[in-house]
C-alpha positions, -999 to 999 in steps of 0.1 A, spaced: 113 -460 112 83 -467 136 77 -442 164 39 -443 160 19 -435 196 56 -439 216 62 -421 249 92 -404 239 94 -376 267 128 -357 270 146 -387 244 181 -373 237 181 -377 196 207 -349 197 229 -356 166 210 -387 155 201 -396 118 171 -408 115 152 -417 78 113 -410 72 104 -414 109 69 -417 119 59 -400 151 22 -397 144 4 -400 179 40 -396 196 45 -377 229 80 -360 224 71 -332 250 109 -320 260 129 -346 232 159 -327 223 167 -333 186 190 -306 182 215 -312 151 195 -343 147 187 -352 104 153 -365 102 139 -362 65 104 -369 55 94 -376 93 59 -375 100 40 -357 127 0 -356 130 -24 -338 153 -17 -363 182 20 -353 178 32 -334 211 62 -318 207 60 -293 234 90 -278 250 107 -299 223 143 -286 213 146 -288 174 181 -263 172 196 -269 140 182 -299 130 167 -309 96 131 -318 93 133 -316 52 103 -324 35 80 -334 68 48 -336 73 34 -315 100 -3 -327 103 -18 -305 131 10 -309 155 11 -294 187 48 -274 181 40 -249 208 69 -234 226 96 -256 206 133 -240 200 133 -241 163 166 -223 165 178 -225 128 159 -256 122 155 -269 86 121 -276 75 123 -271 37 97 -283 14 77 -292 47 41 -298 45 20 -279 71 -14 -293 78 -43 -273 97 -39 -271 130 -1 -267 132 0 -248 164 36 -232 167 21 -202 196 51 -196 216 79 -214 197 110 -196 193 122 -199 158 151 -177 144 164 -181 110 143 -211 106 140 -225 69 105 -227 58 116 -226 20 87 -238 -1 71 -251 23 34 -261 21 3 -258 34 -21 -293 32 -57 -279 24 -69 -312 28 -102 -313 44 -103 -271 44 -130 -252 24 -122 -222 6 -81 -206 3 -75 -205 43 -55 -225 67 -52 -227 103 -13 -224 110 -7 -205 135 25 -182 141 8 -163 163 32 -140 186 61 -159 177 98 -153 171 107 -159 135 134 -137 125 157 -137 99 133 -166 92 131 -182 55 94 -182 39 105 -182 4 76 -193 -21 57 -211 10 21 -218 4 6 -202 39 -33 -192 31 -48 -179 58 -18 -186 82 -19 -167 112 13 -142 120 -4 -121 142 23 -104 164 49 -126 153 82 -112 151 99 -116 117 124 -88 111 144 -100 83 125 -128 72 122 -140 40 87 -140 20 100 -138 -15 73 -158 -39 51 -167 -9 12 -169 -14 3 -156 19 -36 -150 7 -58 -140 34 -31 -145 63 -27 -121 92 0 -103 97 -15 -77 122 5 -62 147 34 -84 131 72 -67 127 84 -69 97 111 -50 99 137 -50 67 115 -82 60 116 -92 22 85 -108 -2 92 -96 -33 64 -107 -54 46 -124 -28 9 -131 -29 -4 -113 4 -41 -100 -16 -69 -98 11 -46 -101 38 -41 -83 72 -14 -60 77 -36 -34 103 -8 -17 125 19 -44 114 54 -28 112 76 -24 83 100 -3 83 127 -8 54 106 -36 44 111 -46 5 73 -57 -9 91 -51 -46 60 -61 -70 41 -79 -43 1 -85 -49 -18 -68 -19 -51 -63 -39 -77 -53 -9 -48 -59 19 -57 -42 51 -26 -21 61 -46 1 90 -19 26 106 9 3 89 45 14 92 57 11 58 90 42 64 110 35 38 95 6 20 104 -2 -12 66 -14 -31 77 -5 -62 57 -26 -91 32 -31 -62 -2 -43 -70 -23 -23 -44 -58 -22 -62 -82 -16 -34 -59 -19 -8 -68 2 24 -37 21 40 -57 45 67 -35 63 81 -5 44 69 31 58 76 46 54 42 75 82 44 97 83 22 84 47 10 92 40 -28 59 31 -47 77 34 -83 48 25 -108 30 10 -76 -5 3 -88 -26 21 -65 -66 17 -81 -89 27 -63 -65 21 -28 -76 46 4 -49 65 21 -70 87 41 -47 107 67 -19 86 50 14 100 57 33 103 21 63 123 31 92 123 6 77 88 -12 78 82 -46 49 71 -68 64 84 -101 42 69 -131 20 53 -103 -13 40 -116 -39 56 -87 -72 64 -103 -97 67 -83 -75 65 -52 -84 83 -18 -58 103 -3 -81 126 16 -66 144 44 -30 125 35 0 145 41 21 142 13 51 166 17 78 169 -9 58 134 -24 67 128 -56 38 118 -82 56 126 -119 42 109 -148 16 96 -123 -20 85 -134 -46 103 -105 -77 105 -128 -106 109 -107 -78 107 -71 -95 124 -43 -69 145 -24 -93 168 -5 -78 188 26 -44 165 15 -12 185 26 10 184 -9 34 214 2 66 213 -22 49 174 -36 56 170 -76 28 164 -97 52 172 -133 39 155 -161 8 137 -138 -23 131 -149 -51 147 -127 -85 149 -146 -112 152 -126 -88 146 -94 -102 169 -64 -82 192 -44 -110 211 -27 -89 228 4 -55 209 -3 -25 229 2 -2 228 -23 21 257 -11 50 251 -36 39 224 -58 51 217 -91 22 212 -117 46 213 -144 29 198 -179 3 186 -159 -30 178 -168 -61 191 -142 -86 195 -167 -119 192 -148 -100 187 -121 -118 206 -89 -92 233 -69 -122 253 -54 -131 260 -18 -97 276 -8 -68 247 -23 -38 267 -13 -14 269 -41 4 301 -29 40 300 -54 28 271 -72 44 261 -104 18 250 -129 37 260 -161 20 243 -193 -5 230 -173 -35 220 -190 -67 235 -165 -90 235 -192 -127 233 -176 -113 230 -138 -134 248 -111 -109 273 -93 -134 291 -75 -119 302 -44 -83 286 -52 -53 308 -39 -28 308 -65 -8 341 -50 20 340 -68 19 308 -88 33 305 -124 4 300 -145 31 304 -177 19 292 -207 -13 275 -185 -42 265 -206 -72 280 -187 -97 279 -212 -135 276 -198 -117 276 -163 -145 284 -137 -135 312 -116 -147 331 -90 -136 369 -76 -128 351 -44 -99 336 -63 -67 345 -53 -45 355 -84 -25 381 -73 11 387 -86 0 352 -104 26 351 -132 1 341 -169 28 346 -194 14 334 -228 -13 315 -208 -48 304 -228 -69 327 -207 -100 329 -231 -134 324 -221 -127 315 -188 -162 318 -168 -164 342 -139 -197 332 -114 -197 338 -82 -232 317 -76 -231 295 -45 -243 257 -52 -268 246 -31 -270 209 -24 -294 194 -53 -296 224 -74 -278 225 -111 -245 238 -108 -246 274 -121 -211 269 -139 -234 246 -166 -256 275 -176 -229 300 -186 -225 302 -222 -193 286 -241 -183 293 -274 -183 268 -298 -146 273 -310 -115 275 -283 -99 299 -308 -86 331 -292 -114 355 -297 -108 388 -322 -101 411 -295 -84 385 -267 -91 405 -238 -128 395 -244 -118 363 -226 -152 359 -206 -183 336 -213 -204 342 -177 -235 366 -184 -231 400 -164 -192 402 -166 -170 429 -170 -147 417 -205 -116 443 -198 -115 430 -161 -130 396 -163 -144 408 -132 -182 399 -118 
């Protein structure tokens, strides 16, 4: 049916039934089509529906060229399978518990993977995304607590400043998007891709991104307490002053991840992969690293008051500069060639610790350290100072060639000038 260029301002098609329409160039400013069934109607950029009232209605499988949708009531309104063209200005609409299932984006006549549709500061909650194709959409401020996302490609959109609360896109496509300061509290991302997302000061309390892909992703200053990142994979993502509270990452995948400065209370990190994971001046009071891998990870002036190292492996991991381990359990952890100059393990369970060719200064802290059946030979005692652009004096102290217990094993030093009964400079 024909409604091509009409003057249709404030038409009452409450309740009407109306096949394939065409309102391209219509002006429908204030038409009411609430409960009204219009399939495969069509809508271009000279459509005005402004002020329109859409409430419960069904717009299955439109097309939505660039029309002008701003400040509609989309109360519940059906657009399924919809195609969305750019331009589609919805600014102002309110739009509960809308149905936007599947529905697509027309990147006809666009360059690249974005779109202009614009959700900007609108009202879609409860709100049905599920597997739309929204590229580059814009969501900026929009309200969508408990909308649906699951199987959306929402590449490059933003989301900034949106709420999200309990909002759900399990496996959803949201890589290179923007999250910065969004909200989402209880939100489930369950195996979403958000490779080199922006999440700046996101709320993500209790947010379930388990089977995450997170590669590069950039969470400064995120609030992920007690968020579930259950092998989450976290390469190479920042979290500097991140707060980790009480989350999970067991058997995470975070090499090379920054969580500098993070505070990561009671986290949990077992069977986690931090090779090369920067967590200098991190708070990890009471976190669990049992059974992670930590080579070459740095925890120069961390605080790990009460964490469990349990089977772990630091080898060449860096603990120097006063990391605060007072009462830590490292039992069976492997430390081999980690730098624990100046490391405060008062009181720590070293039991069964492999410390061979550990670097170690006297301003370590091992008092009342418990090192029952620990591998304490040739561990290197130097108290040298490294001066920016000289060669670290650790390199120059001679190793043995065999990490066989020497003859007599309290001959456990390899640094020139110690004492061997003390181990002492």
């Amino acid at each position: 049916m024909a409604f091509d260029d009409a003057e249709l301002v404030e038409v009452d098609f409450s309740n009407a039934t109306v096949r394939r329409p065409n309102f391209s160039g219509a002006n429908l400013s204030k038409a009411v089509f609430e409960g009204a069934t219009a399939p495969d109607a069509t809508f271009d950029a000279d459509s005005n529906l402004a002020g329109a009232k859409l409430g419960g209605a069904t717009f299955t499988d439109a097309t939505l060229d660039g029309a002008s949708m701003e400040f509609t009531d989309c109360t519940e309104t059906d657009f399924a399978g919809a195609t969305v063209g750019a331009g589609t200005d919805f600014a102002g609409a309110t739009m509960p518990k809308v149905n936007f299932w599947s529905v697509n984006a027309d990147q006809r006549g666009t360059t690249g993977a974005s779109i202009d549709v614009n959700f900007a500061d609108v009202t879609l909650s409860e709100v049905n995304f599920s597997h739309a194709f929204l590229p580059g959409a814009t969501f900026s401020g929009a309200k969508l607590d408990g909308a649906t996302f699951d199987g959306a490609t929402l590449v490059e959109a933003d989301l900034s400043k949106a709420d999200l609360s309990d909002a759900t896109a399990r496996g959803a496509d949201l890589s290179s998007a923007s999250l910065d300061y969004a909200t989402l509290p209880g939100a489930n991302l369950r195996g979403a891709t958000l490779e080199g997302t922006e999440m700046l000061e996101a709320k993500l309390v209790q947010a379930d991104l388990g089977y995450a892909k997170l590669v590069g992703a950039k969470l400064e200053r995120g609030d992920l307490t007690e968020a579930v990142l259950f092998h989450a994979d976290l390469t190479d993502a920042e979290l500097p002053h991140a707060t980790l509270s009480d989350a999970d990452l067991t058997e995470a995948a975070a090499t090379g991840a920054t969580f500098e400065n993070a505070t990561c209370i009671g986290t949990v990190f077992r069977d986690a992969d931090l090779t090369s994971a920067a967590f200098q001046k991190a708070d990890l009071t009471d976190a669990d690293f049992t059974g992670a891998t930590l080579t070459e990870a740095k925890l120069n002036e961390a605080t790990a008051t009460g964490a469990h190292f349990r089977a772990a492996d630091l080898a060449d991991a860096e603990l120097d500069k006063g990391t605060g381990s007072a009462g830590a359990d490292l039992t069976g952890a492997d430390l081999q060639y980690a730098v624990l100059t100046r490391a405060e393990f008062h009181d720590a369970i070293l039991a069964e610790a492999d410390l061979r060719h550990a670097h170690v200064s006297s301003k370590a802290d091992l008092a009342e350290a418990d090192t029952t059946d620990a591998k304490c030979w040739y561990i290197v005692w130097d108290d040298g100072e490294t001066p920016d652009g000289e060669s670290s004096p650790y390199e120059a102290a001679s190793e043995p060639a065999t990490d066989e217990p020497p003859e007599d094993e309290e001959d456990y030093t390899s640094a020139e000038g110690t004492d061997e009964e003390t181990g002492q400079a």
